[in-house]
DRENFI-364279 format. One record per atom (N, C-alpha, C): z, y, x; residue number from 1; chain; atom name; residue in three letters. Coordinates in steps of 0.1 Angstrom, whole numbers, padded with zeros to 4 digits, always signed. Layout:
<recs>
{Z = Z | Y = Y | X = X | pos = NUM | unit = A | site = CA | code = ALA};
...
</recs>
This chain:
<recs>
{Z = +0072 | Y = -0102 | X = +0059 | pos = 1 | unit = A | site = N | code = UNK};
{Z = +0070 | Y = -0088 | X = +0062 | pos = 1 | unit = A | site = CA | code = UNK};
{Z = +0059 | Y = -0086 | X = +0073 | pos = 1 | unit = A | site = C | code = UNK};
{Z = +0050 | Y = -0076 | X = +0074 | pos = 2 | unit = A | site = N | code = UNK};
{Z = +0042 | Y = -0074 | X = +0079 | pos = 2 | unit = A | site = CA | code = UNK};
{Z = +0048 | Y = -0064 | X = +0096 | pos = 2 | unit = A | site = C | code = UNK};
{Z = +0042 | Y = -0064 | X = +0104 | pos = 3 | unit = A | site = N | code = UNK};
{Z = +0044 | Y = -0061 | X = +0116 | pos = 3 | unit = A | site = CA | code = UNK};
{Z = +0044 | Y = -0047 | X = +0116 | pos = 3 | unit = A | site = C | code = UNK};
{Z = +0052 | Y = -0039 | X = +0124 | pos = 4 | unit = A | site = N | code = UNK};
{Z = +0050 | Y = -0021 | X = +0125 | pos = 4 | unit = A | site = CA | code = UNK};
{Z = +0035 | Y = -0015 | X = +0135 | pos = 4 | unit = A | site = C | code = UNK};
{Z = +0027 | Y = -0027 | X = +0137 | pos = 5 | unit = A | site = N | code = UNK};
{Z = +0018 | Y = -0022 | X = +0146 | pos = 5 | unit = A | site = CA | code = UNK};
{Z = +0009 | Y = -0023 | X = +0140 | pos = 5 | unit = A | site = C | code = UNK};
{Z = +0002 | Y = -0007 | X = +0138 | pos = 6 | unit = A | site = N | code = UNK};
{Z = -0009 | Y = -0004 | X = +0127 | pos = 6 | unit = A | site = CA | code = UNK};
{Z = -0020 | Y = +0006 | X = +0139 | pos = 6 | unit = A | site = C | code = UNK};
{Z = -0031 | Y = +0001 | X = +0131 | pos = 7 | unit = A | site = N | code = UNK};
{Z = -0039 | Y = +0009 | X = +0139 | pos = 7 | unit = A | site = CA | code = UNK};
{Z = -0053 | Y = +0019 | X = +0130 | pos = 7 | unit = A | site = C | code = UNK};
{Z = -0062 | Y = +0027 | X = +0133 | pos = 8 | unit = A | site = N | code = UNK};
{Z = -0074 | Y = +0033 | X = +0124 | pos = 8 | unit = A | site = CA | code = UNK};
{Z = -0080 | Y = +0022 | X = +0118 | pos = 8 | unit = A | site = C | code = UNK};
{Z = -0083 | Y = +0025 | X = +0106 | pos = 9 | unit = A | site = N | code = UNK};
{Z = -0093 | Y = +0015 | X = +0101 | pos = 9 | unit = A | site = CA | code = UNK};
{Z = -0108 | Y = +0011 | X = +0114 | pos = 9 | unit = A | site = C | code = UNK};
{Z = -0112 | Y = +0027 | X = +0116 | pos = 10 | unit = A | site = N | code = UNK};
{Z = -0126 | Y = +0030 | X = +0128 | pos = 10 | unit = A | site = CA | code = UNK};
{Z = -0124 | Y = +0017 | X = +0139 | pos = 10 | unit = A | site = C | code = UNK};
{Z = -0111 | Y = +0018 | X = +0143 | pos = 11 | unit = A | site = N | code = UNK};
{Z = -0109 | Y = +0008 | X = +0153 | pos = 11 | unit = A | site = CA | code = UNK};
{Z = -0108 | Y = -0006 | X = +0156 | pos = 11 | unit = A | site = C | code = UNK};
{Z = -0096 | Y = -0007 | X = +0138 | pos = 12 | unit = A | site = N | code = UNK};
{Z = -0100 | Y = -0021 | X = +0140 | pos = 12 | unit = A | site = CA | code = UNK};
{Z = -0112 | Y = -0026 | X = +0133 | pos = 12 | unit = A | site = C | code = UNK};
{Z = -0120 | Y = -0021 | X = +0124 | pos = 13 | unit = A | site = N | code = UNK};
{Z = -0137 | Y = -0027 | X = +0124 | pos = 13 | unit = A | site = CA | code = UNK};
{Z = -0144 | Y = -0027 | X = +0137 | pos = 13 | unit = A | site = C | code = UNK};
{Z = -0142 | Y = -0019 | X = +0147 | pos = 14 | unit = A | site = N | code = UNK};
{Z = -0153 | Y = -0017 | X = +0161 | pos = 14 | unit = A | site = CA | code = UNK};
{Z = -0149 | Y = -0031 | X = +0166 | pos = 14 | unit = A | site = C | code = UNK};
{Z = -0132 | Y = -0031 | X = +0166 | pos = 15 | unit = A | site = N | code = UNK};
{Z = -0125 | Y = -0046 | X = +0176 | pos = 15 | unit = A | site = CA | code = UNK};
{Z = -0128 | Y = -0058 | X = +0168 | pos = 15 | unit = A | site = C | code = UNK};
{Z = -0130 | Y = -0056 | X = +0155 | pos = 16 | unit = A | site = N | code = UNK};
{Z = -0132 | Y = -0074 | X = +0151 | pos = 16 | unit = A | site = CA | code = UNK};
{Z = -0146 | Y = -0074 | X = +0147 | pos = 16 | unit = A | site = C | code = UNK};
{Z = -0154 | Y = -0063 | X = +0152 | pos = 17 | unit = A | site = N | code = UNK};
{Z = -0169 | Y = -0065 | X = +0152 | pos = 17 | unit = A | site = CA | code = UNK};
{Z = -0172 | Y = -0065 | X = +0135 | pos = 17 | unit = A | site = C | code = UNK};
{Z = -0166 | Y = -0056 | X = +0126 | pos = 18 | unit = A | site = N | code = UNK};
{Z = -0173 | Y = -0060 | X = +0112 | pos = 18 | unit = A | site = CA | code = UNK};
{Z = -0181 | Y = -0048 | X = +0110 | pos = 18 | unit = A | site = C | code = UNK};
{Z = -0193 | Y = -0055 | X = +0104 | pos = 19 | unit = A | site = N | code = UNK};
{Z = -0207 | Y = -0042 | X = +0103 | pos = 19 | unit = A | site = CA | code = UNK};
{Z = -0205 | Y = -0038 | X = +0090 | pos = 19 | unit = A | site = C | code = UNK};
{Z = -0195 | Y = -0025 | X = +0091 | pos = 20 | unit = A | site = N | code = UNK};
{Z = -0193 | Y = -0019 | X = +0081 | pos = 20 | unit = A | site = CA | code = UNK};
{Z = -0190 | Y = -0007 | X = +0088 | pos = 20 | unit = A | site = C | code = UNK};
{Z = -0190 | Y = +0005 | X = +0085 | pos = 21 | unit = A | site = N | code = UNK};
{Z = -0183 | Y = +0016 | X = +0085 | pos = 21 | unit = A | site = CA | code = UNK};
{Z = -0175 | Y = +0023 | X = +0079 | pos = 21 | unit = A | site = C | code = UNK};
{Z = -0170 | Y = +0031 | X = +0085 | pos = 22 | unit = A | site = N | code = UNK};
{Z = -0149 | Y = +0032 | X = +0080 | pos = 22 | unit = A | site = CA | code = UNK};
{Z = -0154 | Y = +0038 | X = +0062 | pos = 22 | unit = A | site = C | code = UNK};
{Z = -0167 | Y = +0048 | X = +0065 | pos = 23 | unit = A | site = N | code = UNK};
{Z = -0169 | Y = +0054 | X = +0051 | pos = 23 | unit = A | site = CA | code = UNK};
{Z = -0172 | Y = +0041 | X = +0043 | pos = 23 | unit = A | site = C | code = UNK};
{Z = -0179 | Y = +0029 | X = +0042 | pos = 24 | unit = A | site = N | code = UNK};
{Z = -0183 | Y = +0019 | X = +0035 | pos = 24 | unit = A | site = CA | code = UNK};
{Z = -0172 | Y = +0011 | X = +0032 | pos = 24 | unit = A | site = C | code = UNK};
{Z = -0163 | Y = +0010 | X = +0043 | pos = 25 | unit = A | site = N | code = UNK};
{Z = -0150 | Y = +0000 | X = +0036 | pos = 25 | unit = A | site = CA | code = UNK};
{Z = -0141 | Y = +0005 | X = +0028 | pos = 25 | unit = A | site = C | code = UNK};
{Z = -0141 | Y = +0022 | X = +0031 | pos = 26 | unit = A | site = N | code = UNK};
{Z = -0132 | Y = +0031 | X = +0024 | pos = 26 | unit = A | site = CA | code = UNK};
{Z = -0133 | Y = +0029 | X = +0006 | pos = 26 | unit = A | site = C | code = UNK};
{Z = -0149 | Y = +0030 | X = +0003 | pos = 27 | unit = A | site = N | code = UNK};
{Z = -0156 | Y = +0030 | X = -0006 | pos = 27 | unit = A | site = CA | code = UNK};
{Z = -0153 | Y = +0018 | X = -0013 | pos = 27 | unit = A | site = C | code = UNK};
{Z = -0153 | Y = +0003 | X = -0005 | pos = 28 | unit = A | site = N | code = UNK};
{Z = -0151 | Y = -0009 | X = -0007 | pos = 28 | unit = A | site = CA | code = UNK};
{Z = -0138 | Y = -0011 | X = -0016 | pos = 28 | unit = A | site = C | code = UNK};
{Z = -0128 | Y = -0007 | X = -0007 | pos = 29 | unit = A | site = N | code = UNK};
{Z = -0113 | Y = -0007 | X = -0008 | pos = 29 | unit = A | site = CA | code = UNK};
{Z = -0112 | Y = +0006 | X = -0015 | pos = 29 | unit = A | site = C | code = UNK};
{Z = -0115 | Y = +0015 | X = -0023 | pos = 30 | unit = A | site = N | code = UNK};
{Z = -0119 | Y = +0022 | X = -0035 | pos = 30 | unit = A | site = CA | code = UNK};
{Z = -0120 | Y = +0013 | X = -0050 | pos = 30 | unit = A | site = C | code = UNK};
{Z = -0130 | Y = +0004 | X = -0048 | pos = 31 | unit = A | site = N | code = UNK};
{Z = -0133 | Y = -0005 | X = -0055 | pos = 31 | unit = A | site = CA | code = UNK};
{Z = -0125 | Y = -0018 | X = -0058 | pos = 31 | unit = A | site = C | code = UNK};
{Z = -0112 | Y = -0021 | X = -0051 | pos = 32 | unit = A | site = N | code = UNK};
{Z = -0112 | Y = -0035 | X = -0050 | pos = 32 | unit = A | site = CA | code = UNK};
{Z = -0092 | Y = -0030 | X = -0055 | pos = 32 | unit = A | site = C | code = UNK};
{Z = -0093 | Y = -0013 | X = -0058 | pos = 33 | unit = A | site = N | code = UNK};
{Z = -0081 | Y = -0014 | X = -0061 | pos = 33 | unit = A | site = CA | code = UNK};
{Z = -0072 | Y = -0012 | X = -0044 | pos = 33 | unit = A | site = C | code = UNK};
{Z = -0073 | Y = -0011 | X = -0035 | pos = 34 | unit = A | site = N | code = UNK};
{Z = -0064 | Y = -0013 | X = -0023 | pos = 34 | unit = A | site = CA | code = UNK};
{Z = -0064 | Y = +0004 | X = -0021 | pos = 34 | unit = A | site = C | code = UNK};
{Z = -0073 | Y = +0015 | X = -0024 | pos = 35 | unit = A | site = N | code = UNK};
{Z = -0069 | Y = +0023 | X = -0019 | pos = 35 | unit = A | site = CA | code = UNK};
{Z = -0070 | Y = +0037 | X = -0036 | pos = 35 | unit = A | site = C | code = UNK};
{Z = -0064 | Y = +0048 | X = -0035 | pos = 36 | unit = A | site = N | code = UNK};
{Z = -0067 | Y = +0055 | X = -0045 | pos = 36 | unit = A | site = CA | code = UNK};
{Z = -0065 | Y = +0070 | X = -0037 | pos = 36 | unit = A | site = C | code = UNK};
{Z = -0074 | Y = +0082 | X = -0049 | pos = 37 | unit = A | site = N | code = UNK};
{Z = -0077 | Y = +0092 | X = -0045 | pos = 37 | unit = A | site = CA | code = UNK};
{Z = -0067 | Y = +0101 | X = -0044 | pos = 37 | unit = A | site = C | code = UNK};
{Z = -0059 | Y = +0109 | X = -0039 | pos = 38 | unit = A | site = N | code = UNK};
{Z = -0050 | Y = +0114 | X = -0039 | pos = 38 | unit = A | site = CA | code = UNK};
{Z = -0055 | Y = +0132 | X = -0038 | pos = 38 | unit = A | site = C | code = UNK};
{Z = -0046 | Y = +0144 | X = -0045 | pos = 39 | unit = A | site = N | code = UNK};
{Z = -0048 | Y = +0156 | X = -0038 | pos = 39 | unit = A | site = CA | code = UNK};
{Z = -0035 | Y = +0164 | X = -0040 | pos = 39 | unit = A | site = C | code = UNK};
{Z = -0041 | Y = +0174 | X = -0033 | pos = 40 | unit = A | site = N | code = UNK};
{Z = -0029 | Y = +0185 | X = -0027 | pos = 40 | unit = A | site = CA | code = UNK};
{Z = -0037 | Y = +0197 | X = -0030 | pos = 40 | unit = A | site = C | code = UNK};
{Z = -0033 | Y = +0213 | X = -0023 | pos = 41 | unit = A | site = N | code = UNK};
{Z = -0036 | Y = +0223 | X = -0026 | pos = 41 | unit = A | site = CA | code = UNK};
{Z = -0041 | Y = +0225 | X = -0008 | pos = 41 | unit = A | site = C | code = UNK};
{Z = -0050 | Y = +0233 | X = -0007 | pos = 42 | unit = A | site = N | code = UNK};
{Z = -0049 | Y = +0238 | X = +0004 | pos = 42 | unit = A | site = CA | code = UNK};
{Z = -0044 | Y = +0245 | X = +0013 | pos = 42 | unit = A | site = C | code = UNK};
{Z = -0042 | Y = +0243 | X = +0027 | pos = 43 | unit = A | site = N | code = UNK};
{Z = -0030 | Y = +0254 | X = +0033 | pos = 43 | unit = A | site = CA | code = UNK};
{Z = -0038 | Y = +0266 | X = +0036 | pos = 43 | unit = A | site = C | code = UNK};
{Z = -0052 | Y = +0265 | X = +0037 | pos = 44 | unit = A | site = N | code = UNK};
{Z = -0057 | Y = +0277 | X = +0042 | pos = 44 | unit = A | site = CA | code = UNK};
{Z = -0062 | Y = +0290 | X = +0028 | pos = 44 | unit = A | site = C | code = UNK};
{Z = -0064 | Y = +0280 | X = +0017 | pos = 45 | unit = A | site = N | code = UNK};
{Z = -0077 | Y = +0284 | X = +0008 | pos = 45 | unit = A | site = CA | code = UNK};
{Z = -0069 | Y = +0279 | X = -0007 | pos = 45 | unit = A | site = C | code = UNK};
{Z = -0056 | Y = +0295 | X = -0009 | pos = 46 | unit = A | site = N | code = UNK};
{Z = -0053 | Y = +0288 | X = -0020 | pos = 46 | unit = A | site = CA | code = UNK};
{Z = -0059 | Y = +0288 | X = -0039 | pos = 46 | unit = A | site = C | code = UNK};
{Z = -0056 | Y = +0277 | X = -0043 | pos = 47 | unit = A | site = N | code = UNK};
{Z = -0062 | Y = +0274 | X = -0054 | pos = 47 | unit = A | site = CA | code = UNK};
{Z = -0073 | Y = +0263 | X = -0051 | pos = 47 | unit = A | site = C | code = UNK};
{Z = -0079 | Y = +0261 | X = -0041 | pos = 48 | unit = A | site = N | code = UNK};
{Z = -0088 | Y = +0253 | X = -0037 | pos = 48 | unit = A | site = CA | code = UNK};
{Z = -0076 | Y = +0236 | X = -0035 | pos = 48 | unit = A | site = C | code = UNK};
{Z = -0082 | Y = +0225 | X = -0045 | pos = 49 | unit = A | site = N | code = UNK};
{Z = -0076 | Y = +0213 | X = -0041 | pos = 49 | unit = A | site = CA | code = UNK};
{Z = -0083 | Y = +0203 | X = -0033 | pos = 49 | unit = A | site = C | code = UNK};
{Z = -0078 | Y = +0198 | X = -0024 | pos = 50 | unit = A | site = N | code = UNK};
{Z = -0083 | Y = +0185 | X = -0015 | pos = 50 | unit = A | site = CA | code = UNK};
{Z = -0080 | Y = +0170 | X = -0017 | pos = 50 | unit = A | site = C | code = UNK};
{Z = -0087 | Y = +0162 | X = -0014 | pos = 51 | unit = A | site = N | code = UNK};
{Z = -0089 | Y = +0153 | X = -0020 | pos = 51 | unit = A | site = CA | code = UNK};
{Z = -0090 | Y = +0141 | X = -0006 | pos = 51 | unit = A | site = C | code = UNK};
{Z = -0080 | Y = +0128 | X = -0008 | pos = 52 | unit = A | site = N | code = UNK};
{Z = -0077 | Y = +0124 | X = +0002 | pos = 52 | unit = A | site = CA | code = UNK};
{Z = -0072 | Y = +0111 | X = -0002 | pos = 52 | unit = A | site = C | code = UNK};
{Z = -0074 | Y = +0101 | X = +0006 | pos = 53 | unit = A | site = N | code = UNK};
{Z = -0071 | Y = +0085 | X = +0006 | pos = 53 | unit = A | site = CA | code = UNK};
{Z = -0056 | Y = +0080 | X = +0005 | pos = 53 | unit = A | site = C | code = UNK};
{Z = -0050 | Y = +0073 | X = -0003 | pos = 54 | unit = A | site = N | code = UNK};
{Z = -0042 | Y = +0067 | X = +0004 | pos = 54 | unit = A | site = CA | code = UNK};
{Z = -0039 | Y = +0055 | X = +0002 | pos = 54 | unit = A | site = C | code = UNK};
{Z = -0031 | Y = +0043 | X = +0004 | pos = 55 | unit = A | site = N | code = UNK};
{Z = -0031 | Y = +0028 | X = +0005 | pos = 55 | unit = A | site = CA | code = UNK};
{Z = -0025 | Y = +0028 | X = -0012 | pos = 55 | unit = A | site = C | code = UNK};
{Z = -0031 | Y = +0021 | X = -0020 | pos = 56 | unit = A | site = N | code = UNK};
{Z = -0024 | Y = +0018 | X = -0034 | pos = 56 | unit = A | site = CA | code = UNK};
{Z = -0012 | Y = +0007 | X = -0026 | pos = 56 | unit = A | site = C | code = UNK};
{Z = +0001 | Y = +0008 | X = -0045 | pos = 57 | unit = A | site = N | code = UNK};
{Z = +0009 | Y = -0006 | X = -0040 | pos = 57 | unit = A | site = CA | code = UNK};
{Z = +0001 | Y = -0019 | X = -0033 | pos = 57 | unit = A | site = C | code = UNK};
{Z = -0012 | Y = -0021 | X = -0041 | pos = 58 | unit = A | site = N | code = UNK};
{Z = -0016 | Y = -0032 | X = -0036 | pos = 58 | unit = A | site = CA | code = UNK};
{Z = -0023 | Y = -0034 | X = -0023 | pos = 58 | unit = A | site = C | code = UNK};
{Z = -0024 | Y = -0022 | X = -0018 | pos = 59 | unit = A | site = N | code = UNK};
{Z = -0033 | Y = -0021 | X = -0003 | pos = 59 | unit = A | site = CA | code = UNK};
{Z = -0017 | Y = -0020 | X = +0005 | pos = 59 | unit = A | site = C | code = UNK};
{Z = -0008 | Y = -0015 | X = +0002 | pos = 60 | unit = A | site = N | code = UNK};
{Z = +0002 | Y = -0014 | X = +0012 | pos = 60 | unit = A | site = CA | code = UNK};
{Z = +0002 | Y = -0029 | X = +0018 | pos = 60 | unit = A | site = C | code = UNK};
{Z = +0000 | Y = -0034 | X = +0010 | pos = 61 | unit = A | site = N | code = UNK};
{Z = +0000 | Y = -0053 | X = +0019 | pos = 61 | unit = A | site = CA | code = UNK};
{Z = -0007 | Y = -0056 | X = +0032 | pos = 61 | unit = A | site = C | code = UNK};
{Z = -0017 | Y = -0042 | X = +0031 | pos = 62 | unit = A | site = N | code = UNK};
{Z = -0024 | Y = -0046 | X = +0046 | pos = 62 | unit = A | site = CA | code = UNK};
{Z = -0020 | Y = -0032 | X = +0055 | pos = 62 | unit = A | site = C | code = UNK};
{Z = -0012 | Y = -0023 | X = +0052 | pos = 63 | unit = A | site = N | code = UNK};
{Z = -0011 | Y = -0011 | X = +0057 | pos = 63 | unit = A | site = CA | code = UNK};
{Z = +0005 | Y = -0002 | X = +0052 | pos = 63 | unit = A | site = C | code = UNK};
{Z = +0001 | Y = +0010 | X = +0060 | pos = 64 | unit = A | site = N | code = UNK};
{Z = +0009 | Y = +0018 | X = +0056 | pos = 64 | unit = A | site = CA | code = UNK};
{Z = +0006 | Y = +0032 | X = +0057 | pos = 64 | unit = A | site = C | code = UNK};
{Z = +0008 | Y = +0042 | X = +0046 | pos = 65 | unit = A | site = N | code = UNK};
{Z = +0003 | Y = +0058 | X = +0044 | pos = 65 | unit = A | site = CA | code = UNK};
{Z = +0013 | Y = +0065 | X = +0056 | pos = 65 | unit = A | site = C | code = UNK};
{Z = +0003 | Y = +0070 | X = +0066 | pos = 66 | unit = A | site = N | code = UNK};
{Z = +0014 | Y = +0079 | X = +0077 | pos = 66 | unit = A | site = CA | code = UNK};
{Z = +0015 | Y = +0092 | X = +0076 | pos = 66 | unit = A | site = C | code = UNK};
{Z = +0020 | Y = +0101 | X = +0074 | pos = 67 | unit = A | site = N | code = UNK};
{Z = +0021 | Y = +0115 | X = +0075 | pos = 67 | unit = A | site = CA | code = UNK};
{Z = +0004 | Y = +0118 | X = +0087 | pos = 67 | unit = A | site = C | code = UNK};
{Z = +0000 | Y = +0130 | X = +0081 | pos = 68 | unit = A | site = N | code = UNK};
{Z = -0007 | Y = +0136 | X = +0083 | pos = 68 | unit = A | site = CA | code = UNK};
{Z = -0006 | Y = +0148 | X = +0093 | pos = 68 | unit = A | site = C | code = UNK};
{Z = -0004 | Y = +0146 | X = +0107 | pos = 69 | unit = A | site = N | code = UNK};
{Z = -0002 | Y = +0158 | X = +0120 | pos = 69 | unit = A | site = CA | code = UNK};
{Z = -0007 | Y = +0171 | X = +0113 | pos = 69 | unit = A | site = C | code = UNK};
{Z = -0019 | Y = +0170 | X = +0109 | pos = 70 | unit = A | site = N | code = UNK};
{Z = -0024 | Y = +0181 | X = +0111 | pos = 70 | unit = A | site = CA | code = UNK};
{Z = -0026 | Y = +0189 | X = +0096 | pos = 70 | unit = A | site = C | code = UNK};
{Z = -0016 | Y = +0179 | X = +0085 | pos = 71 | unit = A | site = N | code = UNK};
{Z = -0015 | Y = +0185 | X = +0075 | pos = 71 | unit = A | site = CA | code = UNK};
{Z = -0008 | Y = +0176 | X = +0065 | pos = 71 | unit = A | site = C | code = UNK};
{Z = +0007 | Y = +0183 | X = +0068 | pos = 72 | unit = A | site = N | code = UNK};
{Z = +0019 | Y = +0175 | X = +0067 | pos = 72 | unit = A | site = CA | code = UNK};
{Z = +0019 | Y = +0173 | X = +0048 | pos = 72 | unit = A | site = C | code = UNK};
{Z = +0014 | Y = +0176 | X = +0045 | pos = 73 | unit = A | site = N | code = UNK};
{Z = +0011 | Y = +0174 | X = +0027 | pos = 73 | unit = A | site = CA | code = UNK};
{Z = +0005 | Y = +0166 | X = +0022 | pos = 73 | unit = A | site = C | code = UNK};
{Z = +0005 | Y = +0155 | X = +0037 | pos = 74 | unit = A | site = N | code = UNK};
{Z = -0008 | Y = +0145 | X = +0029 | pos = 74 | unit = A | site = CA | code = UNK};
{Z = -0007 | Y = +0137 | X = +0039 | pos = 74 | unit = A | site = C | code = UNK};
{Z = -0008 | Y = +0119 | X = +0037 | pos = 75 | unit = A | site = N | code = UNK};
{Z = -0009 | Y = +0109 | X = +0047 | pos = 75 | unit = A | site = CA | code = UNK};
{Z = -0019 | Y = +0106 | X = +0053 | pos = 75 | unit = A | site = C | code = UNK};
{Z = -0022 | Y = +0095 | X = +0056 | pos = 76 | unit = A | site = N | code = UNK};
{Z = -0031 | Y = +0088 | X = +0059 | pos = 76 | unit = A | site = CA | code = UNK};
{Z = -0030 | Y = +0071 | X = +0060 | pos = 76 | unit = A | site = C | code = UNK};
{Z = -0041 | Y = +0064 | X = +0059 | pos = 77 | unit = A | site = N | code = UNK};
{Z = -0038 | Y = +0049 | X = +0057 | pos = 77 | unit = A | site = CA | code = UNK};
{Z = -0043 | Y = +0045 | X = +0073 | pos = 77 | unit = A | site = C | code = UNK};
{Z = -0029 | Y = +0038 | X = +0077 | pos = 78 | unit = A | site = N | code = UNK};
{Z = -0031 | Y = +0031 | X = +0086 | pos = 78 | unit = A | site = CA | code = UNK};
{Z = -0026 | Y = +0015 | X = +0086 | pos = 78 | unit = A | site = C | code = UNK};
{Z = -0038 | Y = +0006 | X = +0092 | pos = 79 | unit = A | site = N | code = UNK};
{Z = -0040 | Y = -0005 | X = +0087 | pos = 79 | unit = A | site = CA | code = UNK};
{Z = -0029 | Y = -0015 | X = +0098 | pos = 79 | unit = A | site = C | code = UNK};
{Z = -0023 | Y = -0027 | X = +0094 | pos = 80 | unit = A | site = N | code = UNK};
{Z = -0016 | Y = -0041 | X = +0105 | pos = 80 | unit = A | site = CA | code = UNK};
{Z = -0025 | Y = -0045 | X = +0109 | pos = 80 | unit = A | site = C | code = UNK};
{Z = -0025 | Y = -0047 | X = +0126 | pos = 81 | unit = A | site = N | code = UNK};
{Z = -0034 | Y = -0053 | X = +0131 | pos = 81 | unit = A | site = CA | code = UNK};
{Z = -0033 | Y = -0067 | X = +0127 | pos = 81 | unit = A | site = C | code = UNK};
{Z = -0021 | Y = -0073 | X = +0124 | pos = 82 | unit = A | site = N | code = UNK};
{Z = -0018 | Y = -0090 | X = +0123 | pos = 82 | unit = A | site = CA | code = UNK};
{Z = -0023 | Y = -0090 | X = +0109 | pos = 82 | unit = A | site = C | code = UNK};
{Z = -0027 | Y = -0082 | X = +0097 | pos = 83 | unit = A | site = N | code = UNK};
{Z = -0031 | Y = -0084 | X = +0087 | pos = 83 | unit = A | site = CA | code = UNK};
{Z = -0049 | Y = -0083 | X = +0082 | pos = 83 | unit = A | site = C | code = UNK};
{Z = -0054 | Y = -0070 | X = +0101 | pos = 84 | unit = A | site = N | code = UNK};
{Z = -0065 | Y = -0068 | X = +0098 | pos = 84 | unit = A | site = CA | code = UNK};
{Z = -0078 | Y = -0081 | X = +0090 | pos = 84 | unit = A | site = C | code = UNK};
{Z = -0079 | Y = -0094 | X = +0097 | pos = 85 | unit = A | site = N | code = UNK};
{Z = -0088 | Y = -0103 | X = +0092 | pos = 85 | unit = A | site = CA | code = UNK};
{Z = -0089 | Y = -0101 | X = +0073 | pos = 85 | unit = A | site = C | code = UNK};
{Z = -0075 | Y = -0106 | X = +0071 | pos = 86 | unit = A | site = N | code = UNK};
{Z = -0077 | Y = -0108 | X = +0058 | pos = 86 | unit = A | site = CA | code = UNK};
{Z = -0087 | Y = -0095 | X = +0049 | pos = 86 | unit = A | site = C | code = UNK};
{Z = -0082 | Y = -0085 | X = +0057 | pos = 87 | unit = A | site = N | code = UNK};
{Z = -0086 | Y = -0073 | X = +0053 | pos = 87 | unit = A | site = CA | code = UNK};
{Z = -0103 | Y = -0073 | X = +0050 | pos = 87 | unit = A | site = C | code = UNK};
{Z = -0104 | Y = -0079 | X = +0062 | pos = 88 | unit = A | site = N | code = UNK};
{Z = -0121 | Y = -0073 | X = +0063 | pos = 88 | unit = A | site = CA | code = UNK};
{Z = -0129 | Y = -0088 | X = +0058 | pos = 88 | unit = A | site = C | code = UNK};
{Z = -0117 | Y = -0094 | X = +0054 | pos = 89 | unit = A | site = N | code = UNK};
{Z = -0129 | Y = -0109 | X = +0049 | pos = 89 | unit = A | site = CA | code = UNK};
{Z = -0128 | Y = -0103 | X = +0033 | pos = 89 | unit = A | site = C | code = UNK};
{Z = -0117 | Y = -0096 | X = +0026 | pos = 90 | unit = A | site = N | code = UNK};
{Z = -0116 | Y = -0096 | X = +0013 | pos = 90 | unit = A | site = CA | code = UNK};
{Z = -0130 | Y = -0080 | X = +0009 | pos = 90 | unit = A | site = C | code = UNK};
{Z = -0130 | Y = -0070 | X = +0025 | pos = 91 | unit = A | site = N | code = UNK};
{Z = -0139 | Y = -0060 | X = +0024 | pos = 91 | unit = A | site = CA | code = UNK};
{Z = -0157 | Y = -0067 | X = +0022 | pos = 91 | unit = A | site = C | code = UNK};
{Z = -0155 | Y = -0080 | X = +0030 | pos = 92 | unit = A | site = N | code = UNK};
{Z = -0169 | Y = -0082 | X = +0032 | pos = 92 | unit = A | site = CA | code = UNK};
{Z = -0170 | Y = -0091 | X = +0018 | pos = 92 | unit = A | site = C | code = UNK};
{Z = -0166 | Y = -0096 | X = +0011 | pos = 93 | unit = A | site = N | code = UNK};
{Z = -0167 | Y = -0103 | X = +0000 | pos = 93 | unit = A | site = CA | code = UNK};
{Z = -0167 | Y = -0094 | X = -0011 | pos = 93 | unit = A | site = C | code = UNK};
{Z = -0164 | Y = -0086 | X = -0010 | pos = 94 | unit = A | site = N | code = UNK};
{Z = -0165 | Y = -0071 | X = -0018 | pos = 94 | unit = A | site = CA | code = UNK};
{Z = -0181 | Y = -0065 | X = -0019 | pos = 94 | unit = A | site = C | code = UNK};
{Z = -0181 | Y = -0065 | X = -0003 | pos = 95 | unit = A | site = N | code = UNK};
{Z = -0198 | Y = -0059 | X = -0004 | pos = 95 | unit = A | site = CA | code = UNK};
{Z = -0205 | Y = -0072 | X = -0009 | pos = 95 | unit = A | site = C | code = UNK};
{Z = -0201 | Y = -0082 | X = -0002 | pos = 96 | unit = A | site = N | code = UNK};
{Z = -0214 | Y = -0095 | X = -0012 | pos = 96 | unit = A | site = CA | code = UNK};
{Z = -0216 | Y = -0089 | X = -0030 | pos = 96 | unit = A | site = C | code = UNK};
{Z = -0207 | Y = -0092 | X = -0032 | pos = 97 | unit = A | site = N | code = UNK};
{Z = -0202 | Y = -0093 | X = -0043 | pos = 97 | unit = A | site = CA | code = UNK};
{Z = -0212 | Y = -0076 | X = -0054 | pos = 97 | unit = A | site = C | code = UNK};
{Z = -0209 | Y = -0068 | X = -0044 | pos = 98 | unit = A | site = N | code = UNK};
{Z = -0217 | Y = -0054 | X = -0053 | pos = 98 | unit = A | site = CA | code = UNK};
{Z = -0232 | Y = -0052 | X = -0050 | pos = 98 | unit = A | site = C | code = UNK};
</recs>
């Protein structure tokens, strides 16, 4: 089982130095199956739907979807620090690869 200490994707790419940005890994892990699109309806603008990330079964392996503070109808993917490596070696093999 994976550890409860999860952190931003933004943060842990800056801490393990990987030259990607959070939009390019997102995109990556779009591709690789670890993350899918998710939507809701808007709270401000109804009929208008939004559209939003969250960890597939197969990305939960390196994360977990957390409620969203500022818009409780919707998560967000926060990643295991003890699982980040794998993460970003399977992201950067992704970008070789396309």
């Amino acid at each position: 089982m994976k550890g409860n200490d999860v952190e931003s994707l933004t943060k842990l790419l800056k801490e393990h130095e990987v030259a990607l940005s959070a939009v390019k890994a997102n995109k990556l892990m779009l591709s690789i199956g670890l993350l899918e699109e998710a939507t809701r309806e808007s709270s401000t603008r109804p009929g208008v739907i939004k559209k939003y990330k969250v960890l597939s079964e197969k990305g939960l392996d390196f994360g977990v979807n957390e409620e969203n503070a500022q818009s409780p109808d919707q998560t967000s993917p926060y990643y295991y620090k003890d699982s980040f490596v794998q993460l970003a070696k399977l992201l950067l093999e992704a970008e070789a690869a396309s």
